[in-house]
C-alpha positions, 0 to 999 in steps of 0.5 A: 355679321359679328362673330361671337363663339365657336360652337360644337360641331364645326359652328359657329355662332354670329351677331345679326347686326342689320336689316338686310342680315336679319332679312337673309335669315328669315329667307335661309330659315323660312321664318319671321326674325327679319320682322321681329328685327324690324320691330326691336330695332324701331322700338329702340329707335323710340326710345332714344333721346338725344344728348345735344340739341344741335341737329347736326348732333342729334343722332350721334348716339342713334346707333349704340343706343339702339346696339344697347338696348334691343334684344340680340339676335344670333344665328348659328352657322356651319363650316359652310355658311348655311343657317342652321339656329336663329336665336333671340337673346335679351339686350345685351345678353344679360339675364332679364327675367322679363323677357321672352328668349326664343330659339328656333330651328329652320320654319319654327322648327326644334333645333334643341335635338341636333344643336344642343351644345351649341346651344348650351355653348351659347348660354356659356358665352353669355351666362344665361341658361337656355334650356329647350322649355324657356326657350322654345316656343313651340312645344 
């Protein structure tokens, strides 16, 4: 995991950067970020095209390319490590009104009530606005 910001509270904020990250946060949240992970990072995969025809070459971009263009995936942590917020940010962390920001508790549930500042310290850190009714998905 990369760090990204510190955040209220004694949080902290991280980069889910792997498969096996992603699936430690589906186990510490009782939720599915793990299979979405899966499926940006095979979408991104797709996508990529290859600059050399050599075959040696040929995946050299493979990884920067997918770190580009897939969806960001954080979570926010205490000073003890555990899992407290999983959020989905676009590629990049750049505004796109085209895609979905989600951020959810553990199973699903609202973290906008006891974890709003980190939050909003999160939509600072990337200038994007991240409020409860964009960005929960389970009114």
């Amino acid at each position: 995991m990369q760090f990204i910001c510190d955040a209220p509270g004694s949080t902290t904020w991280f980069l889910i950067e792997t498969e096996g990250e992603a699936a430690l946060e589906s186990d510490a949240m009782h939720h599915a970020v793990e299979k979405h992970f899966r499926q940006a990072w095979e979408t991104a995969e797709r996508s990529y095209r290859p600059t050399s025809s050599s075959f040696v070459e040929t995946n050299i971009g493979l990884k920067a390319h997918v770190q580009r263009v897939m969806p960001l995936f954080l979570t926010l942590r205490d000073a003890e490590g555990q899992a407290l917020v999983t959020a989905m940010l676009p590629p990049g962390g750049q505004h796109n009104p085209a895609f979905r920001t989600i951020i959810v508790g553990p199973g699903n549930s609202d973290p906008y009530l006891e974890h709003g500042e980190a939050i909003e310290t999160l939509g600072e850190r990337f200038g994007l606005s991240l409020d409860r009714a964009d960005c929960y998905p389970y009114r």
